[in-house]
C-alpha positions in Angstrom: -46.9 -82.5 18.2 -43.7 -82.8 19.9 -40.6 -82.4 18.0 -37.5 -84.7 18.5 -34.7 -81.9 19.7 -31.9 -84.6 18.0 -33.5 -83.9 14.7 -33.1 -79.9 15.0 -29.7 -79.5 16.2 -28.9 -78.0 12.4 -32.2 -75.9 12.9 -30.9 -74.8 16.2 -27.6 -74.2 14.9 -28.8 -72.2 11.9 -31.0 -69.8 14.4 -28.1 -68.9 16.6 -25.8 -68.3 13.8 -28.8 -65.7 12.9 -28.8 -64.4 16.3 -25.5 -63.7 15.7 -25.9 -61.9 12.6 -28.7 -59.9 14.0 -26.6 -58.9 16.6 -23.9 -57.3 13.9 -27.0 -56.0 11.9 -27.7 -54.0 15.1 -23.8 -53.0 15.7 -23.6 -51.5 12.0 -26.3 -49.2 12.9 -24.9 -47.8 16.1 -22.0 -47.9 14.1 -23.6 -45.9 11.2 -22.1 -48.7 8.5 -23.1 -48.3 5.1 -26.7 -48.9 4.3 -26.2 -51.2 1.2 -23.8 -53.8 3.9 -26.2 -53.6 6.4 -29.3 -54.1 4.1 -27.0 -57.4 2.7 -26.6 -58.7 6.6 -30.3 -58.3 7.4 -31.4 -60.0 4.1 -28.7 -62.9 5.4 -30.7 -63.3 8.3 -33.9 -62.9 6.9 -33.2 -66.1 4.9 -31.7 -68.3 7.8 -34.6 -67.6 9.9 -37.5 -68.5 7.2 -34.8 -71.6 6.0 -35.3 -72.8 9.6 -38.8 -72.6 9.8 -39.2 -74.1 6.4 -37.2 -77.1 8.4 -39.0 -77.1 11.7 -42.6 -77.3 9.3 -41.0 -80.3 7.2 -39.7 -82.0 10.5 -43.5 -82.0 12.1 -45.1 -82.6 9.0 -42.8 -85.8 9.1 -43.6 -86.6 12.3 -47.2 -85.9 11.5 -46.5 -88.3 8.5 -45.4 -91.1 10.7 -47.0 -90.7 14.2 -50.7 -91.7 14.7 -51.0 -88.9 17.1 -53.5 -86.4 15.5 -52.9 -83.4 17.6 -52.5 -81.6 14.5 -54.3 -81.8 11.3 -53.7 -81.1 7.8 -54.7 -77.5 8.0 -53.1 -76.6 10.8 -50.2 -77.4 9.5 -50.6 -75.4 6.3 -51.4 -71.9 8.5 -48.1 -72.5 9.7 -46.2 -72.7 6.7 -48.1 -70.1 5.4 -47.3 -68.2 8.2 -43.6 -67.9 6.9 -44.7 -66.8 2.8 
């Protein structure tokens, strides 16, 4: 299954804003920040990463909806959203 790139700019957009908070959650350490913030920014990014690979699953399944390509079946697709509970 290839995935069309145009279709995941939000995706893409959504990981790097993560990167970005991960990146602070890793300054307020060093920085010895309180643990209740930093425990709120790493629950913030927990969130954005599983929202965008709850949207890169629904974007293949899609595709796997629509394209007579079989390279992936049915179950397949399930361990991988599984793999995100």
């Amino acid at each position: 299954m290839q995935l069309d790139a145009s279709e995941l700019t939000p995706v893409i957009n959504r990981l790097k804003r993560a990167q970005g908070q991960l990146a602070a959650v890793t300054r307020m350490l060093e920085e010895g920040k309180d643990c209740k913030d930093v425990i709120t920014q790493l629950a913030a990014v927990s969130k954005a990463l599983d929202r965008a690979g709850f949207a890169i699953i629904a974007t293949g399944l899609e595709q796997c909806l629509t394209s007579d390509d079989a390279t992936m079946d049915k179950k397949d697709l399930e361990k991988l959203f599984l793999s995100l509970a």
